[in-house]
C-alpha positions as CSV (number, residue, x, y, z in Angstrom):
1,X,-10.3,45.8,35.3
2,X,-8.5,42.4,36.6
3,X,-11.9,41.4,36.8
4,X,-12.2,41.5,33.3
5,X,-8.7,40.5,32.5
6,X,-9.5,36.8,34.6
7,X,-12.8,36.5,32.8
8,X,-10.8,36.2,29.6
9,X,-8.6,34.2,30.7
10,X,-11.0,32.3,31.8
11,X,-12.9,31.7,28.9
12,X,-9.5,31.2,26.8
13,X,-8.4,28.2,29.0
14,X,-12.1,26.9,29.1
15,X,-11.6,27.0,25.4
16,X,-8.8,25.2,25.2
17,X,-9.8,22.4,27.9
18,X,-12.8,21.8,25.7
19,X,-10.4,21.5,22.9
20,X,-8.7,18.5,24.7
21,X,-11.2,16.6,25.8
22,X,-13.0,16.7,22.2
23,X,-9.5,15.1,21.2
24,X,-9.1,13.3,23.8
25,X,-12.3,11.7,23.4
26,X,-11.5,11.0,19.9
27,X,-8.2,9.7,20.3
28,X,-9.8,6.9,22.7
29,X,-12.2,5.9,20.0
30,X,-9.9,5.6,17.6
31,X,-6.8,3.8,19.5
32,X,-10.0,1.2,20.6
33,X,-10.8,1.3,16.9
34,X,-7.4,-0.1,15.6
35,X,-7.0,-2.0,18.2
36,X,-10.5,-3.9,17.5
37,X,-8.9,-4.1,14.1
38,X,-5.8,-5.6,14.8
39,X,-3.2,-2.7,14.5
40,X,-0.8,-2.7,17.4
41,X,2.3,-0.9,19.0
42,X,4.0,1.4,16.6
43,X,1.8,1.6,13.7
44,X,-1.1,2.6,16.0
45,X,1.0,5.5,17.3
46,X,1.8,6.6,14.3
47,X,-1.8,6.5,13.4
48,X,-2.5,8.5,16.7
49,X,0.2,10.7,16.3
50,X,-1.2,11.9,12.6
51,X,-5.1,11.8,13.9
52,X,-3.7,14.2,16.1
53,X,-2.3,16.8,14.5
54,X,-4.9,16.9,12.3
55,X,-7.2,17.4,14.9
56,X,-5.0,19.9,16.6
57,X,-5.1,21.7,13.0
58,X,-8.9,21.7,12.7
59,X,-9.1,22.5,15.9
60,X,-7.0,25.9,15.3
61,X,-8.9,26.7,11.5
62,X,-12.3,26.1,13.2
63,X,-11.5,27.9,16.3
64,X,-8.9,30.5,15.6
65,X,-10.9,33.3,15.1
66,X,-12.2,33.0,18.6
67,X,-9.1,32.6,20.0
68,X,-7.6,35.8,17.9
69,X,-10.7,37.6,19.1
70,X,-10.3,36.5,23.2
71,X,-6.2,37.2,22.8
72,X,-6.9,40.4,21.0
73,X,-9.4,41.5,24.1
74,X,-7.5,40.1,26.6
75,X,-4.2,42.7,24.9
76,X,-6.4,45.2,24.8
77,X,-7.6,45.0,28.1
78,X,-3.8,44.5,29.6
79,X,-2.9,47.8,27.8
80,X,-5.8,50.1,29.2
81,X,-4.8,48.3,32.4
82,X,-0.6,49.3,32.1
83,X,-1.9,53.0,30.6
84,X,-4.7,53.5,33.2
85,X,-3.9,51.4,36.5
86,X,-6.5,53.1,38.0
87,X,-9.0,52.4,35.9
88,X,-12.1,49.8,37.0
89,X,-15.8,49.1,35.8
90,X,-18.6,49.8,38.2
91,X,-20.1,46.0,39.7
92,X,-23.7,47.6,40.6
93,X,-26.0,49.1,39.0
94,X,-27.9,52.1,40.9
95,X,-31.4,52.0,39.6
């Protein structure tokens, strides 16, 4: 069962690291962007800072049903763990 509980986890934080570095990778392109134009210091940040919560709020409408889905698994899967401690899945198959 904590098998299955880290492979959610796992896939939430991979998830959310791909998440990042998408923005991330924006965010370089665009601060090199206005600074090719000519916009500097606090202008640019603010720029930044609104490119970046709209990405962070695209990011959450285009991915938030996969996230509700892996945090509703991963719930589900820490209940049955809290009611049934003893509980695991078998790892091989006996053909």
């Amino acid at each position: 069962m904590q098998s299955a509980i880290d492979f959610i986890l796992t896939l939430i934080l991979r998830l959310v690291a791909a998440v990042m570095a998408v923005i991330g990778v924006i965010e370089a392109a665009l601060r090199r962007l206005l600074s090719d134009a000519g916009i500097h210091g606090e202008l640019q940040s603010a720029i930044l800072i609104i490119a970046a919560i709209m990405l962070i709020i695209g990011a959450v409408r285009l991915l938030g049903g996969v996230f509700g889905f892996l945090i509703t698994v991963l719930l589900i899967l820490l209940i049955v763990n809290l009611l049934m401690p003893g509980l695991h899945f078998p790892t091989t198959a006996h053909i």
